[in-house]
C-alpha positions as CSV (number, residue, x, y, z in Angstrom):
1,X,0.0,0.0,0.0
2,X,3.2,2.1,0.1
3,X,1.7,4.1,-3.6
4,X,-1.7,4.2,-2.9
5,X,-3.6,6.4,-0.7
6,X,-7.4,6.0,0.9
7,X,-9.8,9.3,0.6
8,X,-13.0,9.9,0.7
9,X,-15.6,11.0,-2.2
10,X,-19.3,12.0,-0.5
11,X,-18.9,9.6,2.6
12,X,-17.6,6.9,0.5
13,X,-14.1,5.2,1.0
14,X,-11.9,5.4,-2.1
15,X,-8.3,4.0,-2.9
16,X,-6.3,5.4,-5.5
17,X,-2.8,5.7,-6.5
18,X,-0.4,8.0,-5.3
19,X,-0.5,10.9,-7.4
20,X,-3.3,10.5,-9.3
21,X,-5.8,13.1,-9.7
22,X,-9.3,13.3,-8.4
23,X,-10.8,13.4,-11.4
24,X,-9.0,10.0,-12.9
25,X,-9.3,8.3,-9.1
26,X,-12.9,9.2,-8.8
27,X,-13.9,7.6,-12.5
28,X,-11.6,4.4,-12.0
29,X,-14.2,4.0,-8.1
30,X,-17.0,5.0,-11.0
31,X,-17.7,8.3,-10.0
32,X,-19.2,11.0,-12.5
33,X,-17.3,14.4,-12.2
34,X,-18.3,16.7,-15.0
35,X,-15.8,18.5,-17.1
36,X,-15.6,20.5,-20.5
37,X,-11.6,21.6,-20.7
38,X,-10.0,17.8,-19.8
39,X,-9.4,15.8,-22.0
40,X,-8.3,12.2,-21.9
41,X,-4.1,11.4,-22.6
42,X,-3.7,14.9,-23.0
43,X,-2.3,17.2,-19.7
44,X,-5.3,18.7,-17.5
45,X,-6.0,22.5,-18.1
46,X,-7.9,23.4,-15.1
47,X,-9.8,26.2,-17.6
48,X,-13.6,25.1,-17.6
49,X,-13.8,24.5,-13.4
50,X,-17.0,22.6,-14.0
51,X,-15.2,20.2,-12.3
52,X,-15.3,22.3,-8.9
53,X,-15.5,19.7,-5.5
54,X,-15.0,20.6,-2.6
55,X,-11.8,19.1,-0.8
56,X,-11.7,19.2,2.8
57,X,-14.1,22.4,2.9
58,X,-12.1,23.9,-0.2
59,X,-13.2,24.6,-3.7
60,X,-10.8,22.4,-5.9
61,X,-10.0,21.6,-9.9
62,X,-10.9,18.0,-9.6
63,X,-8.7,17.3,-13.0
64,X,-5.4,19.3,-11.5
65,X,-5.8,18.5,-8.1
66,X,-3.8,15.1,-6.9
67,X,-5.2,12.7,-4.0
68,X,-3.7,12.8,-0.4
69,X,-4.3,10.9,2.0
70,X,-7.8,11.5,4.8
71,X,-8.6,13.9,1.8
72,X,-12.6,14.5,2.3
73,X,-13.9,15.9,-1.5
74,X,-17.7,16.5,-2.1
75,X,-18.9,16.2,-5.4
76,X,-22.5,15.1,-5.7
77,X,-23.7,18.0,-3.3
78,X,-26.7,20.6,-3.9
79,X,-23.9,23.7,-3.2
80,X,-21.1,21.8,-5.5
81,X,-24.1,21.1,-8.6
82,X,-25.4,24.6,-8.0
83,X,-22.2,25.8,-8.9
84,X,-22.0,23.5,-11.7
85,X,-25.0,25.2,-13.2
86,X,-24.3,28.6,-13.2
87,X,-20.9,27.9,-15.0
88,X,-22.9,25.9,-17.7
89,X,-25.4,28.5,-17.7
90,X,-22.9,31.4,-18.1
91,X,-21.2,29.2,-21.1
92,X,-24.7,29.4,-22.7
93,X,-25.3,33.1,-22.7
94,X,-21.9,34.1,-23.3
95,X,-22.0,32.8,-26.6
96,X,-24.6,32.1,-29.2
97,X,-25.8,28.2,-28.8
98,X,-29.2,27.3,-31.1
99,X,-29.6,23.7,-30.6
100,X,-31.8,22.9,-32.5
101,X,-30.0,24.2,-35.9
102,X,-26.6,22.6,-34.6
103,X,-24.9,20.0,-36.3
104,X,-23.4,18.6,-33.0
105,X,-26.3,18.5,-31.4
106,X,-26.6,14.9,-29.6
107,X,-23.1,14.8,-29.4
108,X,-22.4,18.0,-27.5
109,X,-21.0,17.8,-24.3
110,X,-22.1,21.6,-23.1
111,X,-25.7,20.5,-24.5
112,X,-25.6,17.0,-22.4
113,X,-24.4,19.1,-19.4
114,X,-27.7,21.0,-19.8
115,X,-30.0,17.8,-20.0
116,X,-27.8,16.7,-16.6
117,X,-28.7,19.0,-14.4
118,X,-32.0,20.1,-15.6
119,X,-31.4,23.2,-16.9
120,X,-34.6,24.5,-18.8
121,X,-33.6,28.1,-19.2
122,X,-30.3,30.0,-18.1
123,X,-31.1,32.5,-15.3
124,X,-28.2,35.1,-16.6
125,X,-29.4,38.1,-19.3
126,X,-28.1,36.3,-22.7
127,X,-25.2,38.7,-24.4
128,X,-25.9,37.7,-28.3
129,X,-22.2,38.7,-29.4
130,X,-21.2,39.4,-33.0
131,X,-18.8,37.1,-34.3
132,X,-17.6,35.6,-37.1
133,X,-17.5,31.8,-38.9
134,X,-14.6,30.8,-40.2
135,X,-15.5,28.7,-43.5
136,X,-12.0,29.3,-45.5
137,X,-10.2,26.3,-44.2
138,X,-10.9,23.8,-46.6
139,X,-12.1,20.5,-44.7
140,X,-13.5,22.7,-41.7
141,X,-15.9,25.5,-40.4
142,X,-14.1,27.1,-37.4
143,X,-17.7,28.9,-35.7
144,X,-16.6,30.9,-33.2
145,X,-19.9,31.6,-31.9
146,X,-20.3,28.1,-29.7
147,X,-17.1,28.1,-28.8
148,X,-16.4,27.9,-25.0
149,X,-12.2,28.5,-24.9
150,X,-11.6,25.0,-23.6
151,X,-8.2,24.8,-25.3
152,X,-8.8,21.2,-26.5
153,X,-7.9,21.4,-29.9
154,X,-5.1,23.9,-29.5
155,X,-3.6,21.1,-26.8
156,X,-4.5,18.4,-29.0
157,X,-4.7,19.1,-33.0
158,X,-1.4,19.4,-33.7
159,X,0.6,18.1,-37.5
160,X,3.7,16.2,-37.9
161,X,6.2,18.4,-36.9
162,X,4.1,18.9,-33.0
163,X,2.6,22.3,-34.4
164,X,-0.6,23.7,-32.9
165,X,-3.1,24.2,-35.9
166,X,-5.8,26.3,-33.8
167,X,-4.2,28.7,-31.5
168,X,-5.4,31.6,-29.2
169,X,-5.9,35.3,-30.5
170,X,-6.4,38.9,-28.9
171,X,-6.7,38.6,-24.8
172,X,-9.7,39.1,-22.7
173,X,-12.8,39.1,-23.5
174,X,-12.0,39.4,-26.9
175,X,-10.2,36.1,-26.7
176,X,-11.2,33.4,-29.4
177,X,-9.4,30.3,-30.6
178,X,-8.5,30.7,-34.5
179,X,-6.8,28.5,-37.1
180,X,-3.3,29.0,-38.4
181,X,-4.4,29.5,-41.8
182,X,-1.0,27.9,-43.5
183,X,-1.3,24.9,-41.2
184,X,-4.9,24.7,-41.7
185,X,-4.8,24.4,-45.3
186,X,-2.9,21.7,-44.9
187,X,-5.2,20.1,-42.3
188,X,-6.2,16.1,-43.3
189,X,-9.2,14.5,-43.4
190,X,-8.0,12.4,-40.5
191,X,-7.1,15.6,-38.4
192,X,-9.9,17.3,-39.9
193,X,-12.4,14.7,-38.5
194,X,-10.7,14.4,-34.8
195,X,-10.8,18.3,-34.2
196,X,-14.9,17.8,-34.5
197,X,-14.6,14.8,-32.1
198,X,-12.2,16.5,-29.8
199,X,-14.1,20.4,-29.6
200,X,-16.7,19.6,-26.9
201,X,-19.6,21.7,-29.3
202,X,-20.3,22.8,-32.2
203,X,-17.5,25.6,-32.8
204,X,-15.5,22.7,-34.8
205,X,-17.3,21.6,-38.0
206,X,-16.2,18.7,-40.4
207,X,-17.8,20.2,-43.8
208,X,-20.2,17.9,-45.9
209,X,-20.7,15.9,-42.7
210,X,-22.5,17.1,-40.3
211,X,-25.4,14.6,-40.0
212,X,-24.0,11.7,-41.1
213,X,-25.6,10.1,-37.8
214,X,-29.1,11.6,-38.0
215,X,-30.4,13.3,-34.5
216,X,-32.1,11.0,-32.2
217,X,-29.5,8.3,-32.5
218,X,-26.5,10.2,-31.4
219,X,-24.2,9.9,-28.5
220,X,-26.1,11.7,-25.7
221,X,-29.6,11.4,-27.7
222,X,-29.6,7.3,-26.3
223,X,-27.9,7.9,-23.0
224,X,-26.9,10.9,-21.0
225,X,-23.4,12.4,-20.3
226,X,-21.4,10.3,-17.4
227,X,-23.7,7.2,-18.1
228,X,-20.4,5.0,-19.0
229,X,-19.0,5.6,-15.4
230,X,-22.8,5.2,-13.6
231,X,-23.3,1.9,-15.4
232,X,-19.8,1.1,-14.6
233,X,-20.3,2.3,-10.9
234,X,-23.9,-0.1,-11.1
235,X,-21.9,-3.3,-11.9
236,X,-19.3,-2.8,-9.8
């Protein structure tokens, strides 16, 4: 037992290994947390804090933060999920999210979140910004108005040569993730495909394929976000 450690998660008594995260100790005991930003094999951001528990009457990244031993973490708490839903519902009025019209929807993650926790209606004044798609790039549509700045595809879209094809621009609130036009030109239908799959919305578009799976059979249309790790946590 020398490189594990025992914690607990809501009263329940976990066993992890010695410098693993919350976030990966919690889904290997089949735990749901929720997260946007982490993404799995690449290094956690800590960006999207939907993630939030509490740890030993501390608000915590669950994805940055390693286990210790006697640690006590909340996670499925009315004051941890409240939280949770005011950081989806700010993500939803900050930018310009139609479902219905979206060729993600089913498989959005920020969508899914929604469904989770109940959310009918954000409670925040929605901002409607201006701004622009990007359609240039040959095999994608960059729409910057669903995107959320998780800094996925700039961690993990990268070509040969370990180059970042989408990268940050301007700071602030004027901050939006673009594509390097040169490398994007460039970008294959391989890449092309896994920058939809990795962009937890709808800001990443493959073109001419958008509903190849029509809605109603799609990822979170049969099952909801964090099902995987609640069946998992069922059979165990």
């Amino acid at each position: 037992m020398k490189n594990k450690v025992k914690f607990t998660i809501d009263g329940r008594e976990c066993v992890a290994e010695k410098g693993q995260t919350i976030l990966d100790a919690a889904r290997e005991e089949g735990i749901y947390i929720p997260t946007l930003c982490y993404f799995p094999g690449d290094m956690p951001r800590g960006g999207c804090r939907i993630c939030t528990v509490r740890v030993n009457d501390r608000l915590m990244n669950a994805c940055t933060t390693p286990v210790a031993n006697a640690m006590i973490i909340e996670n499925d708490t009315d004051r941890i999920n409240e939280l949770r839903k005011s950081i989806i519902e700010l993500l939803f009025v900050e930018g310009n999210h139609f479902c219905p019209s979206c060729e993600k929807s089913g498989n959005c993650e920020l969508q899914a979140l929604a469904y989770r926790y109940k959310i009918m209606a954000p409670r925040f004044p929605y901002q409607f910004p201006i701004r622009k798609v990007y359609a240039s790039i040959p095999k994608i549509i960059k729409e910057q108005n669903r995107c959320i700045l998780c800094k996925r595809c700039v961690r993990t879209i990268k070509d040969k040569k370990g180059r970042s094809i989408f990268t940050y621009k301007n700071r602030g609130p004027r901050t939006e993730v673009i594509v390097d036009n040169k490398l994007g030109r460039k970008l294959t239908d391989e890449l092309a495909r896994k920058a939809m799959d990795v962009c937890p919305v709808g800001s990443i578009i493959y073109k001419e394929k958008g509903f190849v799976i029509p809605i109603g059979k799609r990822k979170y249309d049969e099952k909801p976000i964090g099902s995987e790790i609640d069946d998992f946590n069922i059979s165990k």
